[in-house]
N, C-alpha and C positions, 0 to 999 in steps of 0.2 A: 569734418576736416576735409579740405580739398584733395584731391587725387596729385600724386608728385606730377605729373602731366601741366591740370590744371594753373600749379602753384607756379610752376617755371612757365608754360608755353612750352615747352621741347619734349618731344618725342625719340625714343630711337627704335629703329627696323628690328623688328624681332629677329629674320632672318635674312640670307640675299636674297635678292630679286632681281628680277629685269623689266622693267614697264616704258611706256611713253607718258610726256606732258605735250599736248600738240604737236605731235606728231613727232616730238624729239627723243628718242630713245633715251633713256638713264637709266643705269646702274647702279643697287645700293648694295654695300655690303651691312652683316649683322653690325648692329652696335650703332650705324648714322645714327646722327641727330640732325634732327628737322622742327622749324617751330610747326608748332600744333596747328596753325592755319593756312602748311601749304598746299599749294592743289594735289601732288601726289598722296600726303595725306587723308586730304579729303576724299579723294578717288578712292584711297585702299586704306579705311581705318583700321581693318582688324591685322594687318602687317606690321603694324605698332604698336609698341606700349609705352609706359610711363618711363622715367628715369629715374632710379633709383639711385642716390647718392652714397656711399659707402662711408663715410661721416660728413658731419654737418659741415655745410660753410658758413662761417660768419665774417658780415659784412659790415662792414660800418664808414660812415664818409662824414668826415673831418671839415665841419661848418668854417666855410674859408670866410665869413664875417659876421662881427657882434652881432645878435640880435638887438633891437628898439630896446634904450638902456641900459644895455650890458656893457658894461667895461672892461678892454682888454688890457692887460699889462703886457710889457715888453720887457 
């Protein structure tokens, strides 16, 4: 099973910090979320971990037309 990291993309800062990205000073506080492949990331993976969801989301998206033969009623 994939790492919660993995399965989203998003990471958050374990702690604060203060670093650069070319040259630009940034500030995180604990808890940011960052996708998994931005350059600060990448520069400092062990400052991050996975996110952990406190219960599940479910999601679901509502086919806005018939599939090939399906018939809609009104």
């Amino acid at each position: 099973m994939p790492k919660a990291s993995e399965a989203t993309g998003i990471v958050a800062a374990l702690d604060a910090f203060a670093s650069t990205i070319d040259g630009v000073p940034v500030t995180v506080s604990r808890g940011d979320l960052f996708e998994a492949d931005h350059p600060l990331v990448k520069k400092l993976p062990y400052l991050f971990g996975p996110v952990r969801l406190r219960y599940p989301v479910v999601r679901s998206v509502e086919q806005a037309t018939a599939a090939p033969g399906e018939k809609r009623g009104a």
